[in-house]
C-alpha positions, 0 to 999 in steps of 0.5 A, a space after each residue: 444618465 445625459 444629466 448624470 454624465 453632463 458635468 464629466 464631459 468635456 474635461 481635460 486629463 488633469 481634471 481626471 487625475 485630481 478626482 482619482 487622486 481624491 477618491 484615492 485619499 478618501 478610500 485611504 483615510 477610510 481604510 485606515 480609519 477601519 483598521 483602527 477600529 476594535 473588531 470581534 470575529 472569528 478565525 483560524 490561529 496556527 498551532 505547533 505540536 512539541 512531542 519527542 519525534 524520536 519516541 513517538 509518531 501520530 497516527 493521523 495528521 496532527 491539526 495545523 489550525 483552530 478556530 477562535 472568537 477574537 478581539 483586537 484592531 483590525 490592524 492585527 487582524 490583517 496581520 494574521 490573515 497576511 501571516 505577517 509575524 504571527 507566533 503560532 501557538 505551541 502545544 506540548 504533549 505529554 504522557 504519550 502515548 496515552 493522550 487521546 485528546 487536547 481540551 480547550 482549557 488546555 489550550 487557553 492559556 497557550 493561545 492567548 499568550 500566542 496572541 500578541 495584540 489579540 484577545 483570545 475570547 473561546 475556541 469554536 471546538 472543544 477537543 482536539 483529537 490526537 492519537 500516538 503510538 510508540 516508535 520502533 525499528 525492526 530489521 526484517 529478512 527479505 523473501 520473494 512473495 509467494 504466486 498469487 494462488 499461494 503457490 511457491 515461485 520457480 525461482 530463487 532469489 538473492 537480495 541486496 541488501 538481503 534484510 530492511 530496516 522498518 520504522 513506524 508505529 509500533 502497532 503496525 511494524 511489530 504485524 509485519 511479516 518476518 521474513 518480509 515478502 517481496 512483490 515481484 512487478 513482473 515475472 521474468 522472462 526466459 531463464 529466470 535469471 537476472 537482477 532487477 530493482 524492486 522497490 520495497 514499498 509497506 504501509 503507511 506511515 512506515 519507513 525504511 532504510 531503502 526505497 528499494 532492493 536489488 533481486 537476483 534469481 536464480 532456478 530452484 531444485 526441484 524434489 522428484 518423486 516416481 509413482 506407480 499407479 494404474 492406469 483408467 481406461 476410457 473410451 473401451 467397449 464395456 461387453 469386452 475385457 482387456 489385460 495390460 502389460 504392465 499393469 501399472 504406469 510408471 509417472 515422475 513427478 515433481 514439486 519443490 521442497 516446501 510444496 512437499 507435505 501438501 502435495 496429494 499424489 492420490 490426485 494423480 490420475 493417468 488414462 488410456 485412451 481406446 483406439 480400434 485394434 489392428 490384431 489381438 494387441 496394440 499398444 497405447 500411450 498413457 495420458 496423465 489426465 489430472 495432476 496434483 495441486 502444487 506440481 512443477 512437473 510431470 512425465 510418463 517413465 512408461 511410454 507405451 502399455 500393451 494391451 490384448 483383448 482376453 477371447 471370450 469363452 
């Protein structure tokens, strides 16, 4: 190293700058005679697709890139590898939405006229797939979601605007559900009453003409309905009898219209619970044990029932 180093040492500065001016003027005439040179590899070319926007959408992203083997000077590869004023190569679609697929004979001639300075030799991939579907708009009325059990919301609702515009493919926005629900993020509070801002949201790669919607709720009426049943009794000595008085309970219940043809009223079931008697009577409060499925109400229009123990003979 001692003998490697021995004629560097001790030099002046101006020494140092002639030999990095040289070793600067080599690299120079080296790189430029690189660049002269004629080099065949392989690269990615841009592409853009021409297609009617306004009839037609790509169901995946349309590939911006393809792989090609190439010729030319290195001076026109470093331009495309900077992006230095290169014309990306235009597709054109035709006979949407039926194409499925571009074939590298297809894409021959387009990419060789592309490429200025270059010799388009063959692309690494044969096919390029793509897939469209029609473009369609359809305006769909609003209405809240439903709860999460399937159960209907104890609230109306009023939106603005009251119906959405949705764009897309066709095979998706012709599923959309008519009318369409609207999530509510969380269930309001108090009353029930007051306007919040819901976004609209809706599946991918379909738009709408809002991002969201003003909601105002407001309590729904509810359908009421008096059933007479009889009571269980639960809990009584099983060696005794005992007559009530009345025999039937009285309950209202109550559920809103559209609940109204899946409510089972035959799964209402009311109870009295045994307690010691003072006397020959005493009197209980019925229970309402189970209530049917979809109910938003219940109550006992009868409040007490009498009951006697029958003396044994």
């Amino acid at each position: 190293m001692r003998w490697f180093t021995r004629p560097f040492s001790g030099q002046e500065g101006g020494y140092w700058r002639a030999v990095t001016a040289c070793f600067l003027a080599a690299s120079t005439f080296w790189l430029l005679n690189a660049l002269n040179k004629t080099y065949t590899t392989r690269i990615t070319y841009p592409v853009v697709w021409q297609y009617n926007t306004r009839q037609y959408v790509p169901l995946s992203p349309l590939p911006t890139e393809v792989a090609v083997n190439v010729t030319g000077r290195g001076w026109k590869l470093l331009r495309k590898n900077l992006m230095i004023d290169v014309k990306p190569a235009e597709v054109r679609l035709r006979r949407l939405p039926a194409t499925r697929f571009v074939t590298g004979t297809t894409l021959r001639p387009v990419l060789q006229a592309s490429m200025e300075g270059l010799q388009f030799n063959y692309m690494l991939t044969d096919t390029l797939w793509v897939e469209f579907d029609r473009r369609v708009r359809r305006k769909i009325p609003l209405a809240l979601s439903p709860a999460a059990n399937g159960s209907a919301l104890p609230y109306a609702a009023q939106f603005t605007p009251a119906s959405v515009v949705f764009e897309g493919p066709a095979g998706t926005v012709d599923r959309l559900s008519n009318p369409y629900p609207v999530h509510l993020p969380q269930a309001p509070a108090g009353s029930s009453n007051g306007d919040i801002s819901v976004p609209i949201g809706g599946p991918a790669l379909v738009r709408t003409n809002v991002g969201a919607v003003r909601v105002r709720l407001q309590p729904r009426p509810l359908i009421t309905q008096v059933v007479t049943i009889a009571p269980e009794l639960h809990g009584f000595p099983p060696d005794s009898q005992f007559v009530l008085t009345p025999q039937t309970v009285r309950v209202q219940v109550q559920c809103f219209p559209e609940d109204t043809a899946q409510l089972d009223l035959g799964q209402l079931h009311v109870l009295l619970q045994y307690q010691p008697f003072e006397g020959p009577h005493t009197r209980l409060q019925p229970i309402v044990s189970q209530v049917p499925a979809f109910t938003r109400g219940v109550s006992t229009l009868t409040h007490t029932v009498r009951v006697s123990k029958v003396r044994q003979p």
